[in-house]
Structures are given as C-alpha cells and as structure tokens.
Backbone as CSV, one residue per row, in Angstrom:
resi,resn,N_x,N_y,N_z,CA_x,CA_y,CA_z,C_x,C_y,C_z
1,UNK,-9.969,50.210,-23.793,-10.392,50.184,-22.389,-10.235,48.779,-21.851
2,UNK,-9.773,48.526,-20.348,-9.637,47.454,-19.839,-10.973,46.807,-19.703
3,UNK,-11.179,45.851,-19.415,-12.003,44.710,-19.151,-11.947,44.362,-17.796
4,UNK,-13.164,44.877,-16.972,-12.951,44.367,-15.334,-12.230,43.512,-14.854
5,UNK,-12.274,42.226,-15.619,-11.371,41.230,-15.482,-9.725,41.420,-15.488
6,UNK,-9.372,42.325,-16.092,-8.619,42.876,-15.950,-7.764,44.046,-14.926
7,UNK,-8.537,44.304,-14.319,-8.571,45.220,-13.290,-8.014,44.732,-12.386
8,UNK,-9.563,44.070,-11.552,-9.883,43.526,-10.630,-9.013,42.571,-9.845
9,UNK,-8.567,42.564,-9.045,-7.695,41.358,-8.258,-8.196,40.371,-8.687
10,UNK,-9.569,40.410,-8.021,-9.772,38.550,-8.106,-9.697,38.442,-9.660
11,UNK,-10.275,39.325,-10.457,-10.232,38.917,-12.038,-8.777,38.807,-12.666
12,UNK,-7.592,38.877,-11.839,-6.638,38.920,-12.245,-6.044,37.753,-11.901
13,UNK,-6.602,36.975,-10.364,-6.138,35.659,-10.108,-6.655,34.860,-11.157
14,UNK,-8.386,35.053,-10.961,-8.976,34.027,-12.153,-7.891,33.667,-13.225
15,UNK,-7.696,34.757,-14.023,-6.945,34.380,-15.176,-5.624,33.923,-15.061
16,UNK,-4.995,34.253,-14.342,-3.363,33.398,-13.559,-3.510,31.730,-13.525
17,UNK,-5.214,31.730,-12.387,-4.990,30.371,-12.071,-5.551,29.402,-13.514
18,UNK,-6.332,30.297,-14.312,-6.555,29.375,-15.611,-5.153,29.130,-16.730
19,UNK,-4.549,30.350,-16.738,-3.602,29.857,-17.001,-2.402,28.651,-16.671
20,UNK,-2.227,28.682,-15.213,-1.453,27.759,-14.981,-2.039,26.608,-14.903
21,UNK,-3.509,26.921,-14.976,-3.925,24.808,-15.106,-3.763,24.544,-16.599
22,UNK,-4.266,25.221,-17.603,-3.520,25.228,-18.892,-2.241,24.517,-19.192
23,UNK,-1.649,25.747,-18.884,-0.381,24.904,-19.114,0.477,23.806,-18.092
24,UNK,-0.451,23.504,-16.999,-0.183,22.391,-16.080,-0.457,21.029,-17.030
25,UNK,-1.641,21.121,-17.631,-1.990,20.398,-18.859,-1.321,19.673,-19.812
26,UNK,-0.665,21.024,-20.602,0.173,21.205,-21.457,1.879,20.239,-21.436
27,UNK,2.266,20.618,-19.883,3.260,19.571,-19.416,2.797,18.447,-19.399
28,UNK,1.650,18.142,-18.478,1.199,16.652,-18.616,1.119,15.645,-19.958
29,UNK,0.183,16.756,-21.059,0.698,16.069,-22.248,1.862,15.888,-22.952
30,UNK,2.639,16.752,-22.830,4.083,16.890,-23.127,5.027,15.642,-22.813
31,UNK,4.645,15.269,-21.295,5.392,14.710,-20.412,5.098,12.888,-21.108
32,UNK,3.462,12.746,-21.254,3.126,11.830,-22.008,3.759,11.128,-23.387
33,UNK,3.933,11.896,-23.689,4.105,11.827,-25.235,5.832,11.643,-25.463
34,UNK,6.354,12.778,-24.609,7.902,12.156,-24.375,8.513,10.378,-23.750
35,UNK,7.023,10.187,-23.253,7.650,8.322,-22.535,7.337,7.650,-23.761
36,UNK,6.457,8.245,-24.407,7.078,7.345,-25.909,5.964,5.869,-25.800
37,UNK,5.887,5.331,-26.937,4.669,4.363,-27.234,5.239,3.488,-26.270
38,UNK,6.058,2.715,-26.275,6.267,1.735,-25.151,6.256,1.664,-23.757
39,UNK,6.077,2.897,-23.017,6.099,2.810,-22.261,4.843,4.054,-21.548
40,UNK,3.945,3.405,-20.689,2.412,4.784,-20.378,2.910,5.101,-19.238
41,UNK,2.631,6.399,-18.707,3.371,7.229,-18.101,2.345,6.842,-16.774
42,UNK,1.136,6.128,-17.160,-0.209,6.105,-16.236,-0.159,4.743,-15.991
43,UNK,0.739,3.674,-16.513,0.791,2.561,-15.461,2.732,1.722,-16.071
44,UNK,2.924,2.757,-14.923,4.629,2.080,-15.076,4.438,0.911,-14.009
45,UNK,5.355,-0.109,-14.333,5.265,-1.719,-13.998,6.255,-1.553,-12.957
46,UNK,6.117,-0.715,-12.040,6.978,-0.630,-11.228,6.079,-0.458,-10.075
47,UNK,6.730,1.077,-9.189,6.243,1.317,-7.915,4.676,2.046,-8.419
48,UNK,3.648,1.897,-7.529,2.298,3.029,-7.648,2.337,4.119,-8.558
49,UNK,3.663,5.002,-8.098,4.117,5.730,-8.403,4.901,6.181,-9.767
50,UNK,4.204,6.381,-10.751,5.169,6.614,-12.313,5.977,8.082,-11.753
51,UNK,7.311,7.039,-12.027,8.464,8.367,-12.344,8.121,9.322,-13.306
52,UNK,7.531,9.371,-14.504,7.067,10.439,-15.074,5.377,11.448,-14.233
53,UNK,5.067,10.999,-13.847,3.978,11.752,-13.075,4.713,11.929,-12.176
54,UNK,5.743,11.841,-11.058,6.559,12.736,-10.099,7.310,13.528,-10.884
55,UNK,8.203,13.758,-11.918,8.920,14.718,-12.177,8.291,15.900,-12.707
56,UNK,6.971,15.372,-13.375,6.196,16.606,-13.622,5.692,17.334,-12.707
57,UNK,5.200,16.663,-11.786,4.618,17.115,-10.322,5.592,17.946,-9.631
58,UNK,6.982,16.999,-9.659,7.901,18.453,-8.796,8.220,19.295,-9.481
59,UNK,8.373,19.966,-10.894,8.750,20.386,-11.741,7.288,21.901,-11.736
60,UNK,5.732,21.212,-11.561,4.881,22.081,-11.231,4.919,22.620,-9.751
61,UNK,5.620,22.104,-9.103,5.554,22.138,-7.762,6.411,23.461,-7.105
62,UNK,7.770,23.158,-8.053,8.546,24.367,-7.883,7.852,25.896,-8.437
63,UNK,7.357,25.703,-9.555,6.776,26.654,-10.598,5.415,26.991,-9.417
64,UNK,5.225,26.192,-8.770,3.758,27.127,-8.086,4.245,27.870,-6.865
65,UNK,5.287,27.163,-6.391,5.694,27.857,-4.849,6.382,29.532,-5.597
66,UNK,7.230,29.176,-7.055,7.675,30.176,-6.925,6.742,31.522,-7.089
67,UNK,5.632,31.291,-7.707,4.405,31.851,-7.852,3.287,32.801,-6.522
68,UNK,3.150,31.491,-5.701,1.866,31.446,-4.843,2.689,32.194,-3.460
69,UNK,4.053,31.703,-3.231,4.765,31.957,-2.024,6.155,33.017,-2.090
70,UNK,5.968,32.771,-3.159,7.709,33.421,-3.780,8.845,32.850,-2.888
71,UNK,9.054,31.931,-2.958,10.198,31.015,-2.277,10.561,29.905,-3.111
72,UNK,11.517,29.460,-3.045,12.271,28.448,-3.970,12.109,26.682,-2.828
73,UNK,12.081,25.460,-3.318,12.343,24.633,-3.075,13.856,24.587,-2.915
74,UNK,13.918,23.787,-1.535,15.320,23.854,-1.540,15.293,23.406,0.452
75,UNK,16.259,22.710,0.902,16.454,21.835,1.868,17.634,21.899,3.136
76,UNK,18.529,22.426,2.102,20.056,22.457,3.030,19.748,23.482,3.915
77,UNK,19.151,24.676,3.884,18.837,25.982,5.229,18.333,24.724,6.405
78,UNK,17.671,23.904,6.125,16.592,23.255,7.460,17.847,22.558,7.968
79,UNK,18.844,22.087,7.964,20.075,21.050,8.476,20.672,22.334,9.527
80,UNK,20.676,23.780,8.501,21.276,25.036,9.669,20.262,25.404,10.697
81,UNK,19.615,25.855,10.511,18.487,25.840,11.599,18.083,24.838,12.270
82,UNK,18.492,23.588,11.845,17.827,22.640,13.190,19.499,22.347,13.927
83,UNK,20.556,22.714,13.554,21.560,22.923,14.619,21.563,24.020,15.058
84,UNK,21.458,25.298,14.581,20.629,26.102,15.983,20.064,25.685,17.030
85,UNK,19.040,25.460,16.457,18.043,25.224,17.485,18.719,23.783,18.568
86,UNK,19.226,22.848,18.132,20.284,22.108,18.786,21.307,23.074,19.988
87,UNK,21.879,23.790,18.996,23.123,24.785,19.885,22.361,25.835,20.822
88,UNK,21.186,26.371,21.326,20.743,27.050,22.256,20.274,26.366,22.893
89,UNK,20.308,24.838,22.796,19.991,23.698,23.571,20.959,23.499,24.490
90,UNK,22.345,23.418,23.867,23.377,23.053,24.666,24.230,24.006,25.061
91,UNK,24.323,24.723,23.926,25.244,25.952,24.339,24.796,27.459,23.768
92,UNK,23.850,27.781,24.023,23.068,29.175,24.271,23.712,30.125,23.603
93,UNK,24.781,30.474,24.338,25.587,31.896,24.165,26.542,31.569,23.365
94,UNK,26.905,30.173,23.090,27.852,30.435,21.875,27.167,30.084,20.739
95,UNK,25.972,29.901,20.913,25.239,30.276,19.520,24.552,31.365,19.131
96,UNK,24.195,31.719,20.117,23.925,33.417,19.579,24.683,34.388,19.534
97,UNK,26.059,33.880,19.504,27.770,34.706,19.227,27.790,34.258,18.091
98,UNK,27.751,33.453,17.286,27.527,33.233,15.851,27.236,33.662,15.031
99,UNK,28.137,34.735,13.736,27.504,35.507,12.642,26.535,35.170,12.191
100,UNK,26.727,34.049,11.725,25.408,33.470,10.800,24.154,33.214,11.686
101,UNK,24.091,32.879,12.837,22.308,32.751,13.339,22.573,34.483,14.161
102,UNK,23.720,35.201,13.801,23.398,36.640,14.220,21.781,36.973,12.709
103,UNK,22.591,36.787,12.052,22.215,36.969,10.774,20.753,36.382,10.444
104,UNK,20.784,35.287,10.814,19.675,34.159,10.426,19.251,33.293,11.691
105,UNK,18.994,33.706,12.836,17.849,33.379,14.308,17.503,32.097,13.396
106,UNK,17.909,30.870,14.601,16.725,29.599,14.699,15.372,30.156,14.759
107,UNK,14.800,29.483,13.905,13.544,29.650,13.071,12.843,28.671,12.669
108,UNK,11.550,28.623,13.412,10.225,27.511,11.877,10.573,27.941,10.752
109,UNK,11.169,27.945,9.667,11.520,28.732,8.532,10.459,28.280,7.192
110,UNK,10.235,28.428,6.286,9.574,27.937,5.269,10.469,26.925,4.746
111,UNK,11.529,26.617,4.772,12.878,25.389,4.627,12.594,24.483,5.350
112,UNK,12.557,24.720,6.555,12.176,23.989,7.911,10.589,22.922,7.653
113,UNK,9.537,23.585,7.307,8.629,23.112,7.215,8.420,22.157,6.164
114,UNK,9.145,22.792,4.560,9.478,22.308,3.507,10.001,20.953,3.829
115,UNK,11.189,20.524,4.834,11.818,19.339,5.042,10.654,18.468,5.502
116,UNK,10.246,18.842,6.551,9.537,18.162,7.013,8.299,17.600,6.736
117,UNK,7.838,18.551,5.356,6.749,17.381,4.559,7.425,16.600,3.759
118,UNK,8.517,17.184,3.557,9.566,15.618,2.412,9.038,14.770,3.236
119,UNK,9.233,14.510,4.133,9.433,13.417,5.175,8.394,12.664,5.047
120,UNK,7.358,13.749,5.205,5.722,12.771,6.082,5.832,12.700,4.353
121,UNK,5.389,13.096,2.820,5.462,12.718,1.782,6.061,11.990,1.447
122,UNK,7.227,11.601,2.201,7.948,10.171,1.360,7.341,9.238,1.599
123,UNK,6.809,9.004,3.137,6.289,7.914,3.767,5.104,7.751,3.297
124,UNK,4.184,8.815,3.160,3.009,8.381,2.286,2.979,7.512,0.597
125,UNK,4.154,8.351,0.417,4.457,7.926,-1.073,5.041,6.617,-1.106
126,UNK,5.696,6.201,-0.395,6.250,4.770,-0.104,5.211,3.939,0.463
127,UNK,4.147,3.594,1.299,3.247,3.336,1.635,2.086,3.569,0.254
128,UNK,1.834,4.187,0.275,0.684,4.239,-1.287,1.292,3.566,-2.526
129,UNK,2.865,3.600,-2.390,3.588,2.911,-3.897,3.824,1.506,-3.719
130,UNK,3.683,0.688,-2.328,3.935,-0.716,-1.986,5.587,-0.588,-1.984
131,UNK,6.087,0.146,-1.400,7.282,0.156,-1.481,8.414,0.574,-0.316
132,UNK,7.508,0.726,0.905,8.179,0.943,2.217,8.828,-0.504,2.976
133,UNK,9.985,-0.431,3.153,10.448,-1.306,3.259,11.599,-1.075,4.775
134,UNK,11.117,-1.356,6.090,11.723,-1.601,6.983,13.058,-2.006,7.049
135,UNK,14.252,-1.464,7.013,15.662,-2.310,6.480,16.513,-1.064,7.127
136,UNK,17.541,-1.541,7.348,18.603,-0.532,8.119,19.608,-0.382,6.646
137,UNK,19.803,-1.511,5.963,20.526,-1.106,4.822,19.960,-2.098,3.012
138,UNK,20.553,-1.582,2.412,19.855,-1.772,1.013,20.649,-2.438,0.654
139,UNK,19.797,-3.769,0.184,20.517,-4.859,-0.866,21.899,-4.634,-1.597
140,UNK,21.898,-3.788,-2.326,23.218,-3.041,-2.647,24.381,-3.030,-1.729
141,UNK,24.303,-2.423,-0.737,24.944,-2.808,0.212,25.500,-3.668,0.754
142,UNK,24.687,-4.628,1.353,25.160,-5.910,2.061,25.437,-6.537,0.771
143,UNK,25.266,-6.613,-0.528,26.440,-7.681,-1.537,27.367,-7.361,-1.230
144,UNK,28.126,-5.496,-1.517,29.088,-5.688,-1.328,29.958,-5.793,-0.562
145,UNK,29.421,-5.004,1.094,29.907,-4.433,2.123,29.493,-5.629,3.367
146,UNK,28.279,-6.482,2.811,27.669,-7.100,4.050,27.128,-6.393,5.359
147,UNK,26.749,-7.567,6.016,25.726,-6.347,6.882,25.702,-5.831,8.260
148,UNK,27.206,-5.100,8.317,27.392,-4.578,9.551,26.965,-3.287,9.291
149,UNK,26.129,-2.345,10.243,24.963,-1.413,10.815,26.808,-0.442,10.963
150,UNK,27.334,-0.884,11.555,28.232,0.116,11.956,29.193,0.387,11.020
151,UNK,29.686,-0.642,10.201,30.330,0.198,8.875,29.692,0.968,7.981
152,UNK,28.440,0.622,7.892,27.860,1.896,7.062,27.363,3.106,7.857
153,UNK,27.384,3.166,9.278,27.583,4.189,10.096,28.861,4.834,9.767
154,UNK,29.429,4.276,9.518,30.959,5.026,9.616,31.107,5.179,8.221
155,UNK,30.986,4.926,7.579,30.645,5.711,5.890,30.030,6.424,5.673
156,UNK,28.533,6.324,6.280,27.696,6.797,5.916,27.246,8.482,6.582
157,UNK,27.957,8.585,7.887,27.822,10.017,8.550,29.098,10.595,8.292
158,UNK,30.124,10.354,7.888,30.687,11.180,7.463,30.557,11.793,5.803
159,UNK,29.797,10.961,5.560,29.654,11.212,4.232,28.746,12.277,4.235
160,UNK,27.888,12.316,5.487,26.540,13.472,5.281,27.279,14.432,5.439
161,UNK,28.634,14.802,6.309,28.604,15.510,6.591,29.566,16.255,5.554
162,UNK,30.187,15.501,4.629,30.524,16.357,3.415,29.379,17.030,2.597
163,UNK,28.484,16.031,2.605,27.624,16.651,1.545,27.053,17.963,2.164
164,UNK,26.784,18.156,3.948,26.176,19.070,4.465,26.963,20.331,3.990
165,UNK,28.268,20.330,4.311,29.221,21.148,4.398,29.483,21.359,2.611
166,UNK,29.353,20.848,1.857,29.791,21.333,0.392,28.092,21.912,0.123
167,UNK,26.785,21.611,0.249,25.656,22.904,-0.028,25.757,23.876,1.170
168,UNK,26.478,24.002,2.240,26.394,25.310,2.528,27.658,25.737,1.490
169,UNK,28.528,25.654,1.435,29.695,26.211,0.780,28.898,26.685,-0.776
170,UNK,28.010,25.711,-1.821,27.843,26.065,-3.072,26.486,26.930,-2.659
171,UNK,26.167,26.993,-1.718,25.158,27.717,-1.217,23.640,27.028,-2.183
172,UNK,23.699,25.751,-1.590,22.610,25.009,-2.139,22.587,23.738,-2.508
173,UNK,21.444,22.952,-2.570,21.585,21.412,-2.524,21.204,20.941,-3.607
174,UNK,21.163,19.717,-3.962,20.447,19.280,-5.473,18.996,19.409,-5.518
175,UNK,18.226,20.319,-4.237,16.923,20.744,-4.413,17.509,22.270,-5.189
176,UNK,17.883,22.837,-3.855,17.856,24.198,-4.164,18.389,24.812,-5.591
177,UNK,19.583,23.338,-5.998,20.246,24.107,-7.315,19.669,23.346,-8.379
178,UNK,19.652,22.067,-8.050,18.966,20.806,-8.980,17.331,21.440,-8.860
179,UNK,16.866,21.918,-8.334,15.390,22.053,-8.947,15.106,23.299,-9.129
180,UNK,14.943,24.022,-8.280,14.695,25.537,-8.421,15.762,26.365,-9.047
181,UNK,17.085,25.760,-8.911,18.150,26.866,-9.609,18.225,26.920,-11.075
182,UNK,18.338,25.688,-11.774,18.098,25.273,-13.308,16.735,25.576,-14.022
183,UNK,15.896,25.461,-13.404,14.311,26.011,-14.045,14.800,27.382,-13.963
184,UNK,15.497,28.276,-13.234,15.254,29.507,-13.481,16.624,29.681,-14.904
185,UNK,17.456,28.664,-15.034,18.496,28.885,-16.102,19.421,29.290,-15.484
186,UNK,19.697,29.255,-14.057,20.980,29.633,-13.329,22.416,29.089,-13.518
187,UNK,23.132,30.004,-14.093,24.489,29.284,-14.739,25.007,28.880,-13.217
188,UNK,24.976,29.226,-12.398,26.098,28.283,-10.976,25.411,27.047,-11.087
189,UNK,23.893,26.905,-10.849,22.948,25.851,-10.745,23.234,25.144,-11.308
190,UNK,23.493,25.027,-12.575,23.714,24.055,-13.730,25.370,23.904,-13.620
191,UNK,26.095,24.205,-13.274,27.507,23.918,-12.866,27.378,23.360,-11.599
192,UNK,26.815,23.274,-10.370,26.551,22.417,-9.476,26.091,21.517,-9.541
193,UNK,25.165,20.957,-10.685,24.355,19.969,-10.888,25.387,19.004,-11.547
194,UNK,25.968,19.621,-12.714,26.988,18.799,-13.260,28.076,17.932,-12.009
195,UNK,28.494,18.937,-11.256,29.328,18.848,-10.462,28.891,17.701,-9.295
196,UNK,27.612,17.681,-9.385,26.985,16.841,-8.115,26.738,15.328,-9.125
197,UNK,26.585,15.890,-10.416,26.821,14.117,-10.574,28.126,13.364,-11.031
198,UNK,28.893,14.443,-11.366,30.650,13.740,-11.660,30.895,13.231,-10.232
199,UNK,30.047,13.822,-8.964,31.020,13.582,-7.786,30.465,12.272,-7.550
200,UNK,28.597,12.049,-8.080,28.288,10.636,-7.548,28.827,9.649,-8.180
201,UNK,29.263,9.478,-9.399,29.864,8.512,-10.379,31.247,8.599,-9.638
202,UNK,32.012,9.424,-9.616,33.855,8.768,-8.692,33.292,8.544,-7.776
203,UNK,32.670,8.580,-7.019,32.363,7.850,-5.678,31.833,6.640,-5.717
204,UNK,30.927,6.169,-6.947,30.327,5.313,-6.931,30.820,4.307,-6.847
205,UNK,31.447,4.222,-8.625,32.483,3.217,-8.970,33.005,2.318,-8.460
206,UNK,34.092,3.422,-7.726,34.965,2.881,-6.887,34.156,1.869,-5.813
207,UNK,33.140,2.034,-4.865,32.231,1.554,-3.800,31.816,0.246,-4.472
208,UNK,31.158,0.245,-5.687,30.154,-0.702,-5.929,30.867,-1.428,-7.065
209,UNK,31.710,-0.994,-8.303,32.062,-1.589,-9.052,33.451,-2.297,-8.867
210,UNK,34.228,-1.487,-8.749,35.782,-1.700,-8.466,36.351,-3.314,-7.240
C-alpha cells in the first residue's frame, strides 16, 4: 500500500524538492572536490565570483527550469522576437506576411524574459564581483587593434550578425546547445559545441596572435 506521501501532490512535491536539494548538495560537493587542494572553490583570488560556484549554479539552473517550467535555457529566439517586434514597428504588414512570425507572433516569450535577466544578472554580478568596468573596448583590443570605437564597430556587428544567423540556422546558441542541449546528451548539441569552439580558435588566432 502507498504511503500518503505518496499520493498526495503536495507529498509528492515534498519529496521532489528534497530530492533535488540533495543532490543540489551532492554537485556542490562534487564540484568542490574536483578544484582540487590548491585551489577553494569558496575563495578564488579573482572576481567575488568563483567560476566554480557559477558553473554549478548554471548547470542547477538549467536542471530546475527544465523541471519547475519545462523550458530549456537558451537565448537566440529573444534576437527573433525582438526584430518582430522592431518590424511591426516599421513595417507592419510585411511582418505579419512572414512564415516564421506567421508561425511564431512577436511575443513576451519565456526567451524574451530569460534575456533580459542575463542582462540585469550580469550587471549585478559584475557590480557584486568588483568587476564592472565602464570601457567601450577591452585591453585586448586596443594592444592589438588600438582604439578606434569604429573599427571594432565594423568587426564587431558584422560579426553578430554571423553568429545571429548561424544559431538560427543550427537552431540554437551556445546557451541553447552549450547548456541545455548537452546535459540532455544531445548528439547535434555536442557537434555544435565542438563546432562553436573550432570556429572561436580560427578566428581567434588569426585576430590576436598572427
């Protein structure tokens, strides 16, 4: 015979949510023990912020949305929908002649909203880590390129707009495939991921080393 707890909705969350603090745990120690004696995962000599306490965090982060919301982390939908919502700005009817927002209506979307706490979260996280830093371009940069605003304009937006245009094409970004696609063991995911870092290394190289 079952055990009310068993039954019962709420007795069925209870035990879900003890489980996942469990093994929320379980990573944490895991995560510990992998940075290894030299280095504490609870005071890296860096930003506020230990890189090992964020990867675990987004790593639980994905694992709860896919849970609590049933939706995946993931970014590139909010770039389509906020040119919608752009294109019935300017041009109305030839955006709602459009298969795809036939298909998929400009929308607050759960993508949409998703972006937009990246945002306000980075800034907190940069601000709480001592690490917000007012600058149009990064040290890196001006060594090699120096510091004209408009050449890295002109590198730099066309460059978005490959990257925009290759996650709609793989149908996903290094959130959508890099985080949520690989936790689930998705063979494209993990061939995009590869693929997204062979592409940052030839690009790099060439820019910064060469």
């Amino acid at each position: 015979m079952n055990s009310r707890a068993n039954t019962h909705p709420l007795g069925g969350a209870i035990l879900k949510c003890a489980y996942l603090m469990g093994t929320l745990v379980l990573i944490l120690l895991c995560a510990a023990a992998d940075a290894g004696a030299s280095v504490d995962a609870r005071d890296y000599p860096g930003a506020a912020w230990s890189p090992y306490f964020v990867g675990v965090a987004i790593g639980v982060l994905a694992w709860l949305t896919f849970y609590f919301s049933d939706e995946r982390i993931g970014a590139s939908s909010f770039y389509a929908q906020l040119a919608g919502f752009l294109g019935k700005v300017v041009t109305p009817r030839h955006t709602e002649s459009l298969a795809y927002f036939k298909d998929k209506p400009p929308r607050v979307s759960w993508e949409f909203v998703f972006v937009i706490a990246v945002i306000i979260g980075g800034a907190i996280g940069a601000l709480t880590g001592g690490e917000f830093a007012n600058e149009w371009l990064s040290p890196m940069w001006v060594a090699r390129f120096g510091d004209s605003i408009a050449l890295r304009a002109m590198i730099a937006f066309p460059g978005g707009l490959l990257m925009a245009f290759g996650a709609r094409l793989a149908g996903g970004c290094t959130s959508g495939h890099g985080i949520s696609g690989t936790l689930q063991l998705n063979l494209g995911s993990w061939i995009s991921v590869i693929c997204f870092f062979i592409g940052g290394i030839v690009v790099a190289i060439p820019l910064f080393k060469w």
